[in-house]
gemmi code that builds the backbone of each chain (N, CA, C; Angstrom):
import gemmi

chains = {
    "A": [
        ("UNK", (43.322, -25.452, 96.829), (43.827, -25.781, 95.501), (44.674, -27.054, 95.562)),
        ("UNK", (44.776, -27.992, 94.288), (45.419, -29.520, 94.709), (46.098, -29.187, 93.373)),
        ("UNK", (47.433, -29.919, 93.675), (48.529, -29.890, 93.068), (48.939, -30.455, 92.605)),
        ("UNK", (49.505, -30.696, 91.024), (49.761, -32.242, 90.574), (51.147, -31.239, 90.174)),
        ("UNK", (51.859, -32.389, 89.046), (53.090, -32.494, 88.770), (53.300, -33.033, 86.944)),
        ("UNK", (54.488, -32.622, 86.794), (54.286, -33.271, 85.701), (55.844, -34.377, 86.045)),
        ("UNK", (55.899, -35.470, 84.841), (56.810, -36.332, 85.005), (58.045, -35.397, 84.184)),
        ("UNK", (59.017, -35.706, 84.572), (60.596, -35.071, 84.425), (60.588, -35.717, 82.971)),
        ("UNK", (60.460, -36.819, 82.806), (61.207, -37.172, 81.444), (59.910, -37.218, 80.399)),
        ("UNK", (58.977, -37.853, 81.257), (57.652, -38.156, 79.842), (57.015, -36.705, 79.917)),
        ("UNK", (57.282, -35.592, 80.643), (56.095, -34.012, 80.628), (54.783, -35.034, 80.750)),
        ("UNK", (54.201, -36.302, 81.396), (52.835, -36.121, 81.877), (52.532, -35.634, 82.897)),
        ("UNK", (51.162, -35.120, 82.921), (50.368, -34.823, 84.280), (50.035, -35.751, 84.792)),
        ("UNK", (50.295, -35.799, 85.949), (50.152, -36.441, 87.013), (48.973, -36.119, 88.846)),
        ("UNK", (48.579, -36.183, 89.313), (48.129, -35.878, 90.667), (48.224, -37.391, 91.752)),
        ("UNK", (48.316, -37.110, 92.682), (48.130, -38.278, 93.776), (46.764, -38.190, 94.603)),
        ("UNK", (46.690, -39.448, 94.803), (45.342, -39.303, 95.752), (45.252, -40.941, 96.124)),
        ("UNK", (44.479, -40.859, 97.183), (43.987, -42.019, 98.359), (42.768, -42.502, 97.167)),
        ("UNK", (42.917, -43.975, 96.925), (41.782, -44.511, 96.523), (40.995, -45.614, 97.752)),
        ("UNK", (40.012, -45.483, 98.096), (39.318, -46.501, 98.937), (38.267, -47.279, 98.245)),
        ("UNK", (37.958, -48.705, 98.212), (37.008, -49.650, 97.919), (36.513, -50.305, 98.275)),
        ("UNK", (35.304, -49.643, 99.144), (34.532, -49.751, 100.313), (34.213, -51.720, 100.799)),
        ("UNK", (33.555, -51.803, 98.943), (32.990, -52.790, 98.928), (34.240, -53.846, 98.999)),
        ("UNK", (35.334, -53.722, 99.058), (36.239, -54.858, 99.131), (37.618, -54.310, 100.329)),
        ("UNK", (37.232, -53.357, 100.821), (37.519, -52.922, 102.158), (39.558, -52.617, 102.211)),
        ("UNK", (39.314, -52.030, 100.809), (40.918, -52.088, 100.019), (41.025, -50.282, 100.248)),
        ("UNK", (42.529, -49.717, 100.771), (42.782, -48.000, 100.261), (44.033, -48.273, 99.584)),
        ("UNK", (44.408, -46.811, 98.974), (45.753, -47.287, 99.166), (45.997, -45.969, 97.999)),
        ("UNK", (47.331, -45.268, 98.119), (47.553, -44.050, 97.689), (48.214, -44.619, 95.828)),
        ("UNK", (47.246, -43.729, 95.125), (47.725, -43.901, 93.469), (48.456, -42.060, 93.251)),
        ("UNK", (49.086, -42.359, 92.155), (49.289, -41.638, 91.177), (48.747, -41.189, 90.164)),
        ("UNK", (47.701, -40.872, 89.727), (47.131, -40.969, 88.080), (47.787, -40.015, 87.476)),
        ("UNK", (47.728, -40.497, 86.401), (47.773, -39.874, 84.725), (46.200, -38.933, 84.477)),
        ("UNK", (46.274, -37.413, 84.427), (45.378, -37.061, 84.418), (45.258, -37.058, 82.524)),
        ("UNK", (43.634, -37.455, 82.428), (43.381, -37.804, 81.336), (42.126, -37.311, 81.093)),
        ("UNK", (41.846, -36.216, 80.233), (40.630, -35.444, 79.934), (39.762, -36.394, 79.011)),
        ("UNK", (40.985, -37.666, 78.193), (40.127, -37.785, 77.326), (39.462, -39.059, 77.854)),
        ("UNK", (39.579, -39.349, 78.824), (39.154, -40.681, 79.239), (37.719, -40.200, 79.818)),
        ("UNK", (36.690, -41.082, 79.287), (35.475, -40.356, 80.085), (35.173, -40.968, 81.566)),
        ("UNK", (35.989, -42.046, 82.419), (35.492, -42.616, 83.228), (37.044, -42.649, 83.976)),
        ("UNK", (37.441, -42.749, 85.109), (38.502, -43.212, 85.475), (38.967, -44.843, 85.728)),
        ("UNK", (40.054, -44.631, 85.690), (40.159, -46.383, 85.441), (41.468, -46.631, 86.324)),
        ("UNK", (42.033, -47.846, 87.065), (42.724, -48.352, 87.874), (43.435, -49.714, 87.056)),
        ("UNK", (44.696, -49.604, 86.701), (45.305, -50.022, 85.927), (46.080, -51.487, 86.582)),
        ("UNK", (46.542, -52.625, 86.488), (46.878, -53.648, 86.620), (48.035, -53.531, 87.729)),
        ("UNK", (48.821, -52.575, 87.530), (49.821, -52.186, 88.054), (49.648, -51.866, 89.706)),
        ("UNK", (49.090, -50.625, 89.985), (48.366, -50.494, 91.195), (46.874, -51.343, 91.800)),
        ("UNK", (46.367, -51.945, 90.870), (45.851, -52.969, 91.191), (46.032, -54.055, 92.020)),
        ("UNK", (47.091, -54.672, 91.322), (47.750, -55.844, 92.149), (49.103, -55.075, 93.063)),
        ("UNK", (49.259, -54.079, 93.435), (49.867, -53.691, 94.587), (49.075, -53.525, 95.690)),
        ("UNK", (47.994, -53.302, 95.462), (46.703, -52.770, 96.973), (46.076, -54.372, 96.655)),
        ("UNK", (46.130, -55.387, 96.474), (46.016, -56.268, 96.676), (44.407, -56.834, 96.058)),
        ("UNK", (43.988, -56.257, 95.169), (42.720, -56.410, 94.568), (42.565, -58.318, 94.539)),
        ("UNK", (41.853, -58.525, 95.235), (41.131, -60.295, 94.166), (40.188, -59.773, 93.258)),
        ("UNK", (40.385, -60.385, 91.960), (39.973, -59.716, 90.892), (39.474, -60.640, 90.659)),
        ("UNK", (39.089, -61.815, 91.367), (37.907, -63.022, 91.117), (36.863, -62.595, 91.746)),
        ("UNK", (37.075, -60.979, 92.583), (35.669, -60.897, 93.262), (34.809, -59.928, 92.978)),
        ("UNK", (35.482, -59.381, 91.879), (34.896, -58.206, 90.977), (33.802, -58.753, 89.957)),
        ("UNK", (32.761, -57.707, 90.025), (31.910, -57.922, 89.186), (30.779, -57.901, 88.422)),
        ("UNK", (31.145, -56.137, 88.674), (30.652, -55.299, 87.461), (31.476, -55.531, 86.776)),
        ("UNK", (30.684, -54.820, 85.469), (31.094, -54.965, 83.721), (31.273, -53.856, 83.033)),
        ("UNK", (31.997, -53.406, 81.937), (31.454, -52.042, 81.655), (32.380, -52.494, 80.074)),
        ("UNK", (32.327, -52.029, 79.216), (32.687, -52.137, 77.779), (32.883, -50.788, 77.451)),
        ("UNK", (34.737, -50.802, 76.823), (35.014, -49.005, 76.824), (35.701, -49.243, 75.191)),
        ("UNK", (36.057, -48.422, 74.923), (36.636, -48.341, 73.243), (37.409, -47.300, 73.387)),
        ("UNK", (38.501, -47.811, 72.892), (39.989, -47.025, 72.940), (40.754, -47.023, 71.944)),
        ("UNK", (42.044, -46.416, 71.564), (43.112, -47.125, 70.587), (43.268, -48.629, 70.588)),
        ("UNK", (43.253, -48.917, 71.664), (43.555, -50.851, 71.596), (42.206, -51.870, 71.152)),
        ("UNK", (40.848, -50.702, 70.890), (39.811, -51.158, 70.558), (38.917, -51.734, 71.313)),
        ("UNK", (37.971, -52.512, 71.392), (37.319, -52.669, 72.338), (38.081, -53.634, 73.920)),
        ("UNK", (37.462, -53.066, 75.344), (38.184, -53.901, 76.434), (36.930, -53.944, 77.373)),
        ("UNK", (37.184, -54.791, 78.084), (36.218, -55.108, 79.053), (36.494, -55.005, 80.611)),
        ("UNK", (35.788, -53.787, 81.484), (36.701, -54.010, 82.466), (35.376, -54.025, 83.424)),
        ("UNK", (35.933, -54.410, 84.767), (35.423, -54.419, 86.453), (34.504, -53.139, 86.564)),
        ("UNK", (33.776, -53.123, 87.552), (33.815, -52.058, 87.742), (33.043, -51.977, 89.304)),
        ("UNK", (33.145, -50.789, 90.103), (33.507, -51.290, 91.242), (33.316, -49.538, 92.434)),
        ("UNK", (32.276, -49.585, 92.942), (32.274, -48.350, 93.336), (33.664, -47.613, 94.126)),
        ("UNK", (34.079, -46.445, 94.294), (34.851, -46.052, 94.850), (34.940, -44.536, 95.563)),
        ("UNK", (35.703, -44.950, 96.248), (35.895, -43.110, 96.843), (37.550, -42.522, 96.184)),
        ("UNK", (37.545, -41.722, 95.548), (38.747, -40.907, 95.469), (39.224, -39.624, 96.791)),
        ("UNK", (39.793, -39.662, 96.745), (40.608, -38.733, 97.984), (41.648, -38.163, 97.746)),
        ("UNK", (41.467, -36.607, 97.450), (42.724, -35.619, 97.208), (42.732, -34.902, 98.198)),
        ("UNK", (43.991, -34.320, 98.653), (44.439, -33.500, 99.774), (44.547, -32.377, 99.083)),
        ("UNK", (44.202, -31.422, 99.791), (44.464, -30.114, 99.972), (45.256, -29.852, 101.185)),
        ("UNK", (46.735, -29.830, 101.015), (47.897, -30.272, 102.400), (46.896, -28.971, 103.556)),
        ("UNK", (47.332, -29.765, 104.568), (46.217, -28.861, 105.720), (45.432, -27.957, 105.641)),
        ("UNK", (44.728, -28.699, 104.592), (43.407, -27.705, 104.742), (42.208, -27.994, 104.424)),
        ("UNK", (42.079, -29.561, 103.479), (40.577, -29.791, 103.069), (40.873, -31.116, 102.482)),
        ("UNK", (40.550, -32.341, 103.078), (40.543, -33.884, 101.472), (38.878, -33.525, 101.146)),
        ("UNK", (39.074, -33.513, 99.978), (38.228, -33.631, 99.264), (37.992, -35.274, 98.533)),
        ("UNK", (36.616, -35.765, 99.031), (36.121, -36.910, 98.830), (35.034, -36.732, 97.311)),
        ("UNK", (35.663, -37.582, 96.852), (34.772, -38.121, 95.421), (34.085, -39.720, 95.595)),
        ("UNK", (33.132, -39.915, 94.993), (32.261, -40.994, 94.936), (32.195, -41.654, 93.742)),
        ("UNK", (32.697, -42.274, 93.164), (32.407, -42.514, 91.749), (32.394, -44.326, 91.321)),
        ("UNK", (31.938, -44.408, 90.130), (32.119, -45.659, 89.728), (33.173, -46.280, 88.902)),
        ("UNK", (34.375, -47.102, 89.818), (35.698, -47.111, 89.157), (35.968, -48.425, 88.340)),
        ("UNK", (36.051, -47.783, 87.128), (36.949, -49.012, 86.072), (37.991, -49.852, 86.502)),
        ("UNK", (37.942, -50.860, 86.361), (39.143, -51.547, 86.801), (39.497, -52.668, 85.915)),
        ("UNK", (40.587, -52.166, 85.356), (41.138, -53.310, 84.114), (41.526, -54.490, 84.818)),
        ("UNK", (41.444, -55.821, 84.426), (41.965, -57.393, 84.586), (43.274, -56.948, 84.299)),
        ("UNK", (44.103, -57.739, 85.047), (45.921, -57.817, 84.514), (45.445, -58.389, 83.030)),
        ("UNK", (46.432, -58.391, 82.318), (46.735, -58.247, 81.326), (48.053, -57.776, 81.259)),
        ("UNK", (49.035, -58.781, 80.383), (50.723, -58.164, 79.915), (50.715, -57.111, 79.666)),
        ("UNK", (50.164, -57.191, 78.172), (49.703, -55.513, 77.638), (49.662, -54.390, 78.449)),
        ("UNK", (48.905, -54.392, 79.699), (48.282, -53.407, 80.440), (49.057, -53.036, 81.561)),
        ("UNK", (50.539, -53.984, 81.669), (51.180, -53.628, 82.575), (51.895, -52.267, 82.168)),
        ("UNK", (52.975, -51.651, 83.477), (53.337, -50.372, 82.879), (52.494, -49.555, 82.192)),
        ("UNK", (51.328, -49.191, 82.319), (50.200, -48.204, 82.259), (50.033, -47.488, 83.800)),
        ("UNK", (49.941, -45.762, 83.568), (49.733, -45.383, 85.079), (47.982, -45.720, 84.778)),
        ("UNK", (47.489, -45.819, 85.864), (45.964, -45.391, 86.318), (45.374, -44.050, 86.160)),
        ("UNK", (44.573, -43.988, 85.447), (43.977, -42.653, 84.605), (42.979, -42.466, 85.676)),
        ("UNK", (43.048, -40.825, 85.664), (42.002, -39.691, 86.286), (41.108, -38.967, 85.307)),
        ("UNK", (40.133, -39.775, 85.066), (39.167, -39.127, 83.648), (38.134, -38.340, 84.117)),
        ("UNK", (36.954, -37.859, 82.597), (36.525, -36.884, 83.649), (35.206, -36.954, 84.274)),
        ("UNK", (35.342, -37.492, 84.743), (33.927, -38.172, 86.173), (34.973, -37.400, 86.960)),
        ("UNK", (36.065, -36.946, 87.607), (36.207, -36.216, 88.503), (36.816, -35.180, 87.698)),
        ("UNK", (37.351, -35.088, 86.863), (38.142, -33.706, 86.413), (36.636, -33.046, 85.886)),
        ("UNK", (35.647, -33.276, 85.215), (34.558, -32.660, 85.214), (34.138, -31.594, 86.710)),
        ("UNK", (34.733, -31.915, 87.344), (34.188, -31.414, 88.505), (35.012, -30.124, 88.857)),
        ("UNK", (36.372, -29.915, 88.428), (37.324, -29.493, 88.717), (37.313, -28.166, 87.717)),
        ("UNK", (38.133, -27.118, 88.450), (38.877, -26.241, 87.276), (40.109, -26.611, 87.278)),
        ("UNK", (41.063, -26.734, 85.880), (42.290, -27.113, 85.938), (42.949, -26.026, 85.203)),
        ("UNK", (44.395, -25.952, 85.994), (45.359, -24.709, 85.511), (46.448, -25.860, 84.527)),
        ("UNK", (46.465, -25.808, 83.074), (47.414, -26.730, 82.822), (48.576, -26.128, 81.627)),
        ("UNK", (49.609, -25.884, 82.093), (50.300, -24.882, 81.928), (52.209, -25.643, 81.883)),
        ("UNK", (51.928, -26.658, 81.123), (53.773, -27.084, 81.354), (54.545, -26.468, 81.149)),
        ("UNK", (54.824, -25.399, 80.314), (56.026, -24.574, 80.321), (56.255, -23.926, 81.059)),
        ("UNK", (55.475, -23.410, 82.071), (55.876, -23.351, 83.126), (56.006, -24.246, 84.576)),
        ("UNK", (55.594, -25.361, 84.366), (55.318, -26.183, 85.184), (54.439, -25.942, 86.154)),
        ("UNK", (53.479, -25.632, 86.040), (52.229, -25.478, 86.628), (51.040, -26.133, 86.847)),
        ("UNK", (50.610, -26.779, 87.475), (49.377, -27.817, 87.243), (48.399, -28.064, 88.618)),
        ("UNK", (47.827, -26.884, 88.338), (46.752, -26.965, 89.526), (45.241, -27.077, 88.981)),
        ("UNK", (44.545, -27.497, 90.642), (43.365, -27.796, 90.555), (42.453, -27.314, 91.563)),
        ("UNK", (41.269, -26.405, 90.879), (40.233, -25.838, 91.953), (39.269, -26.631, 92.061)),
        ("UNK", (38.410, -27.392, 93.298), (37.827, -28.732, 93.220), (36.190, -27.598, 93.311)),
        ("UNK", (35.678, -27.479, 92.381), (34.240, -26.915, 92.337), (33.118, -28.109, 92.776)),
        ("UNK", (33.102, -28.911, 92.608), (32.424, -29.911, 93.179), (32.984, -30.880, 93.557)),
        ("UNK", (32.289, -31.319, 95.202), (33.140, -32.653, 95.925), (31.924, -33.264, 96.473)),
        ("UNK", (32.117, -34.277, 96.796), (30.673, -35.539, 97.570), (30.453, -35.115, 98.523)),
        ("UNK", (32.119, -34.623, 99.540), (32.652, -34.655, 100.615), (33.920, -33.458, 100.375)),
        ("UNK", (33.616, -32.783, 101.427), (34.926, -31.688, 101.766), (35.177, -31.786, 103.248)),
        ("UNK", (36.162, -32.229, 103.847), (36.600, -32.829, 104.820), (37.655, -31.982, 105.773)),
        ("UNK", (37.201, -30.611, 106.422), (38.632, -30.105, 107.290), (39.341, -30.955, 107.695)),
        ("UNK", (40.952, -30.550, 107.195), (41.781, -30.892, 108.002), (42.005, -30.545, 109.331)),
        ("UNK", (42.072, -30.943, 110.598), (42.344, -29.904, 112.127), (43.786, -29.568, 111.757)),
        ("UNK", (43.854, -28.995, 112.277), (45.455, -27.887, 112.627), (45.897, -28.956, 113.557)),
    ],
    "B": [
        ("UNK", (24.592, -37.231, 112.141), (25.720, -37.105, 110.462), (24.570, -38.512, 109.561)),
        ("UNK", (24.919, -37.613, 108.694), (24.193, -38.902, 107.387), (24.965, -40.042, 107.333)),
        ("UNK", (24.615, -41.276, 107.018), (24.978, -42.598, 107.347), (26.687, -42.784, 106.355)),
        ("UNK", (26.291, -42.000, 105.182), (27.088, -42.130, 103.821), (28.839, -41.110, 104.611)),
        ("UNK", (28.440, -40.440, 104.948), (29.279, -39.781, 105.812), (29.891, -40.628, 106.308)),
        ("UNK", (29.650, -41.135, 107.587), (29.551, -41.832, 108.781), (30.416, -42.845, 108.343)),
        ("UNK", (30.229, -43.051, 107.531), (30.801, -44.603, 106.706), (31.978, -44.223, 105.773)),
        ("UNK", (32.460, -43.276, 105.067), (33.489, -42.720, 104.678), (34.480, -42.384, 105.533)),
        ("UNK", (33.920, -41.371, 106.854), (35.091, -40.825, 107.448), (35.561, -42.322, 108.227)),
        ("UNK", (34.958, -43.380, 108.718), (35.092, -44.257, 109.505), (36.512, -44.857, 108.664)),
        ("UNK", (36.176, -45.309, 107.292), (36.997, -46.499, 106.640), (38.452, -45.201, 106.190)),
        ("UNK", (37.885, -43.915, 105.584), (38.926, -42.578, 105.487), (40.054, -42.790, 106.854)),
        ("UNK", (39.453, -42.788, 108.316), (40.525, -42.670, 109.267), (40.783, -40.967, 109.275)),
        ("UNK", (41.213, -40.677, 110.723), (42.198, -39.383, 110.704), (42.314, -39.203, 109.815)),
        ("UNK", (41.852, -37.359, 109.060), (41.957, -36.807, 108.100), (43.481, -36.338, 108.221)),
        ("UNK", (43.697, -35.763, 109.155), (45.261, -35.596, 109.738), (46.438, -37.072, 109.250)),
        ("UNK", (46.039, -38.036, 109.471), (46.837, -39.136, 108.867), (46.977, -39.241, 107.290)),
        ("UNK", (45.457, -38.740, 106.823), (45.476, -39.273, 105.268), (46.260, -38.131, 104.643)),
        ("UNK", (46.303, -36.930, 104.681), (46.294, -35.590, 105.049), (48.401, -36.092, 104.802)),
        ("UNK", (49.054, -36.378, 105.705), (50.225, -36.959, 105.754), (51.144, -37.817, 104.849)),
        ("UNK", (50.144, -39.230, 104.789), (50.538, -39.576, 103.823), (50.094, -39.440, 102.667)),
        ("UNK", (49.454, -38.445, 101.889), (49.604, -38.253, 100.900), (50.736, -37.285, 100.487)),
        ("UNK", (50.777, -36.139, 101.462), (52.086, -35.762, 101.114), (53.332, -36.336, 101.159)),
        ("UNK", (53.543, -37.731, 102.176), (54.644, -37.938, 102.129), (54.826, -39.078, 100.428)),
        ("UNK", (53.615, -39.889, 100.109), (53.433, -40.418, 98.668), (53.776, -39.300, 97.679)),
        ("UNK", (53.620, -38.475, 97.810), (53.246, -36.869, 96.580), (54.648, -36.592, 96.314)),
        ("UNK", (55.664, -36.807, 98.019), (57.137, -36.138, 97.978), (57.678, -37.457, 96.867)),
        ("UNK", (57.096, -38.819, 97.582), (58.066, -40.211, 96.512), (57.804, -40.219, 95.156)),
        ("UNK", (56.724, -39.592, 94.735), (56.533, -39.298, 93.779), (57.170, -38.414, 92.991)),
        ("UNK", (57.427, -37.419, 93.538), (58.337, -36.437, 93.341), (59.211, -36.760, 92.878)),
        ("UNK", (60.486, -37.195, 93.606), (61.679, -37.495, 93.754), (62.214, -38.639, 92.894)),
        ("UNK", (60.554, -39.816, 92.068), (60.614, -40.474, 91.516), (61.346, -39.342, 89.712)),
        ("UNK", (60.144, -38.534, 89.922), (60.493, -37.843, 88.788), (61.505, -36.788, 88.391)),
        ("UNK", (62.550, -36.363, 89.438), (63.576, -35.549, 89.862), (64.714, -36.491, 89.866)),
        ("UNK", (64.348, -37.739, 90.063), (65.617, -38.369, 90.076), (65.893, -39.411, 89.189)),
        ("UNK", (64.703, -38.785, 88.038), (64.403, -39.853, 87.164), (65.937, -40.314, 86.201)),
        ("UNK", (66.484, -39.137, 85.809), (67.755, -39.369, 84.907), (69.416, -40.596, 85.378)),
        ("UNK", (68.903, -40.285, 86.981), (69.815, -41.191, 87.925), (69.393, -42.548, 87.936)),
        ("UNK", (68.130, -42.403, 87.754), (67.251, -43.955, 88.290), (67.673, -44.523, 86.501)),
        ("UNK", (67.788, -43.793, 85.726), (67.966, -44.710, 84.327), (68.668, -45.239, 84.343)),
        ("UNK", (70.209, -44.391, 85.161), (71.623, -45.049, 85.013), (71.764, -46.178, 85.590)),
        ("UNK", (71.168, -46.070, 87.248), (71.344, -47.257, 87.836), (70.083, -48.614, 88.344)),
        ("UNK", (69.076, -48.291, 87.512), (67.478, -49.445, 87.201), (67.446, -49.068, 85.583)),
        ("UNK", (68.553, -49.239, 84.825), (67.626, -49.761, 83.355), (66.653, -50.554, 83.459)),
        ("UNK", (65.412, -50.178, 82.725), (64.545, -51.678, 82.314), (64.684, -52.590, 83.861)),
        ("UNK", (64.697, -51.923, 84.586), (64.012, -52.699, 86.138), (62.878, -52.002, 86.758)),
        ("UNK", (62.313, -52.947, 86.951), (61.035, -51.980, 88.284), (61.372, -51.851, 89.705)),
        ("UNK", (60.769, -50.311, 89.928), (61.463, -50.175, 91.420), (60.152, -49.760, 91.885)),
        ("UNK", (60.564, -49.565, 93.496), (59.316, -49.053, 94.505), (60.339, -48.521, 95.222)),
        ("UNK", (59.490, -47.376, 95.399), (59.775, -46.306, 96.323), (58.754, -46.658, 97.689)),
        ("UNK", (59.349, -45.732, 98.549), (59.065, -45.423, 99.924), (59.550, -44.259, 100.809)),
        ("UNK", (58.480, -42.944, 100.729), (59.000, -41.892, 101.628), (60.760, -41.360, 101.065)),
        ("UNK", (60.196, -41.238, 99.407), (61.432, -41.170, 98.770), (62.314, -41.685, 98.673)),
        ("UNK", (62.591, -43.171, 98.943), (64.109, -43.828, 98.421), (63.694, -44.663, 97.518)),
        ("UNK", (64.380, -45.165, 97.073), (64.185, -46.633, 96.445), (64.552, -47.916, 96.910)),
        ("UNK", (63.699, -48.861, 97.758), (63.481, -49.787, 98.433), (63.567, -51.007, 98.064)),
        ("UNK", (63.161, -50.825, 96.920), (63.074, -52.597, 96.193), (63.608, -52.191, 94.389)),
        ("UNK", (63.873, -52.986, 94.019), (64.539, -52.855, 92.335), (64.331, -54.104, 91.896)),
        ("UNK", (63.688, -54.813, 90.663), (64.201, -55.929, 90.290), (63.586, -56.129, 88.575)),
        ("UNK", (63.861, -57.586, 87.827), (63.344, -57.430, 86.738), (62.215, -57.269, 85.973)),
        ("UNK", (61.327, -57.878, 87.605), (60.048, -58.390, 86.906), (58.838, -57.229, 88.367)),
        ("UNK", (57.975, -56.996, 87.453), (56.950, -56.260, 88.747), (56.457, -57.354, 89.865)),
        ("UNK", (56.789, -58.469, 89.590), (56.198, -59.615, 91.161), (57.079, -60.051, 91.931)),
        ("UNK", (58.550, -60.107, 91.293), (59.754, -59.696, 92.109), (59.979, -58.301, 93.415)),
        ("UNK", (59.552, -57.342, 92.413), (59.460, -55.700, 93.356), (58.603, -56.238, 94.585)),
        ("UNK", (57.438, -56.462, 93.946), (56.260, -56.848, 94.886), (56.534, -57.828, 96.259)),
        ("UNK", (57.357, -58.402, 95.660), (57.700, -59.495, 96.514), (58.806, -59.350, 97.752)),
        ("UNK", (59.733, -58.266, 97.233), (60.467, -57.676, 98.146), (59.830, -56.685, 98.718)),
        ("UNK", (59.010, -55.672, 98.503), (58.116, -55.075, 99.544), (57.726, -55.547, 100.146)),
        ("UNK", (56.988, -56.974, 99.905), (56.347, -57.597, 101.375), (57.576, -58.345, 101.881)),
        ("UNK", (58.678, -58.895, 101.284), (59.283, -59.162, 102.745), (60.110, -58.060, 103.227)),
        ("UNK", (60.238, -57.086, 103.117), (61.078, -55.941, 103.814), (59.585, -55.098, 104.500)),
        ("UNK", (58.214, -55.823, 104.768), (56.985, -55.576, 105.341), (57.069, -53.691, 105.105)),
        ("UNK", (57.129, -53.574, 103.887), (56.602, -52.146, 103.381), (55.622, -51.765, 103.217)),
        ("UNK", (54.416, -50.552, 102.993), (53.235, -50.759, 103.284), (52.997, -50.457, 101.684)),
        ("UNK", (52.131, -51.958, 101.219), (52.066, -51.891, 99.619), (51.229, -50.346, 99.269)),
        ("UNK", (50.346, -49.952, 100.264), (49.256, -49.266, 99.869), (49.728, -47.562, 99.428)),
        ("UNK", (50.930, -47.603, 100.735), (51.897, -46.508, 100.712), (52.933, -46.216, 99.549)),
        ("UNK", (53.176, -47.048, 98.737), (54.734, -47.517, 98.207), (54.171, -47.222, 96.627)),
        ("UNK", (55.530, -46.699, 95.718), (55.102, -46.114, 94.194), (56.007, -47.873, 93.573)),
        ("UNK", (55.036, -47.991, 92.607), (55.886, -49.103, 91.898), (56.185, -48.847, 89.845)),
        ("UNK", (57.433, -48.246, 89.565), (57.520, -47.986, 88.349), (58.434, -48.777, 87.377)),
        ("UNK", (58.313, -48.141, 86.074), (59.174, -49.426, 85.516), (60.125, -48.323, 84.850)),
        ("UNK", (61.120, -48.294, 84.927), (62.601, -47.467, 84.742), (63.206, -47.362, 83.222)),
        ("UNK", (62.518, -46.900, 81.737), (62.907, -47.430, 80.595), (63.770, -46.304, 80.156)),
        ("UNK", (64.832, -47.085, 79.140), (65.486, -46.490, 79.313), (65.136, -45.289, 77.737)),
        ("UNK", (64.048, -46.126, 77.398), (63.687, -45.553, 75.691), (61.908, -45.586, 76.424)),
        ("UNK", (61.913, -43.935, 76.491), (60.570, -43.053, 76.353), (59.463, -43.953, 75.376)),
        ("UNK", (58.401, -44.627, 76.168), (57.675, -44.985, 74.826), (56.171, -43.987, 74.857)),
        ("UNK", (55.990, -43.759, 73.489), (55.208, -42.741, 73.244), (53.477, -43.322, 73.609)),
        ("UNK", (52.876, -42.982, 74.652), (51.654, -43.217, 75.210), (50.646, -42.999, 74.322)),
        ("UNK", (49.502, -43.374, 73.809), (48.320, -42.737, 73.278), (47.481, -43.627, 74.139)),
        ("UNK", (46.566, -43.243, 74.606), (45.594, -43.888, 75.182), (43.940, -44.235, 75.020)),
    ],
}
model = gemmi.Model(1)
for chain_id, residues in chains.items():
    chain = gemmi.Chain(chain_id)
    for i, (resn, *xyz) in enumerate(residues, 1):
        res = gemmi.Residue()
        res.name, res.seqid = resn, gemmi.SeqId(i, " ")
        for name, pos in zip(("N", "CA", "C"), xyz):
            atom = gemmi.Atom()
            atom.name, atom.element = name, gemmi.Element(name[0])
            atom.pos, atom.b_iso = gemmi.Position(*pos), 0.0
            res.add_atom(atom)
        chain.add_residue(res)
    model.add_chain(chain)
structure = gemmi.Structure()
structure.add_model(model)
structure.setup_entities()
């Protein structure tokens, strides 16, 4: 079972996980904003330019529609990676959105949409602070050794 | 082992390592949000980065933060970078 959190002051859901990008030979541990309503996951400006993305070398396309209306982002195969603390990372494969910086887009967490929460059962339960996840489908299920 | 494998666990590394630091990211994370009411008082409206739970770098601008992580050679990949407000703004996405 994988474990997220919610934020103290904003009550969002949250989970952590290892993102890797094979094709540009980038990892590096995110936070997302779990987001049911997002149909694709997306990698936000913020953690972007911390794992050191060149975003001149991106280049897939993908056209999404949101509150801010239409945006145009990267897109960029990836592996997601959640821990199950000693006992299982579970590897995802997916095709990851990746917004251009943009002012606007700064201070946005990086959304977990559902290309992987589809996969998942989720316990989501803030009043009690509860927020788990049973991973029903993975690419990759990976023992941890003892 | 299938090639697709082969090629994940290679660039993955020690599951035991990743396995680690995610919990130790999961704890800064944590502690980001536990210590969030403290971090208002003393990072209004600054961005900070954490590391293995402290707060490492603080400044006004996110390429400032950035900039002191790499010279205090922090590992960007490891490290949470947030922005500290002091007025909740309401998300829709």
């Amino acid at each position: 079972m994988l474990r997220g959190r919610y934020g103290d002051t904003s009550g969002r859901p949250y989970i952590e996980g290892r993102l890797i990008l094979p094709g540009l030979k980038i990892s590096g541990d995110i936070s997302f904003l779990i987001d049911t309503g997002a149909d694709r996951s997306l990698l936000h400006p913020d953690d972007g330019i911390r794992l050191g993305i060149d975003y001149a070398k991106l280049t897939g396309d993908a056209e999404s529609v949101g509150i801010g209306g239409i945006c145009h982002y990267f897109v960029e195969s990836a592996w997601l990676v959640f821990s199950e603390p000693k006992r299982f990372l579970y590897v995802h494969i997916i095709d990851l959105a990746i917004s251009p910086p943009a002012p606007e887009r700064m201070q946005l967490p990086s959304l977990l949409g559902r290309d992987i929460l589809d996969r998942w059962r989720m316990i989501y339960h803030p009043t009690k602070k509860r927020l788990t996840f049973e991973v029903i489908l993975a690419d990759m299920t990976i023992p941890i050794p003892a | 082992m299938d090639r697709n494998v082969q090629a994940v666990l290679r660039q993955l590394g020690d599951p035991k390592d990743v396995d680690r630091d995610l919990r130790s990211f999961r704890r800064s994370a944590q502690v980001l949000s536990s210590n969030r009411p403290r971090l208002i008082d003393r990072y209004p409206k600054q961005w900070v980065a954490l590391y293995r739970g402290r707060v490492r770098a603080s400044g006004g601008t996110f390429s400032s933060v950035i900039a002191e992580v790499d010279k205090k050679r922090l590992p960007r990949e490891h490290v949470i970078v947030r922005f500290i407000d002091r007025n909740q703004r309401t998300m829709i996405l």
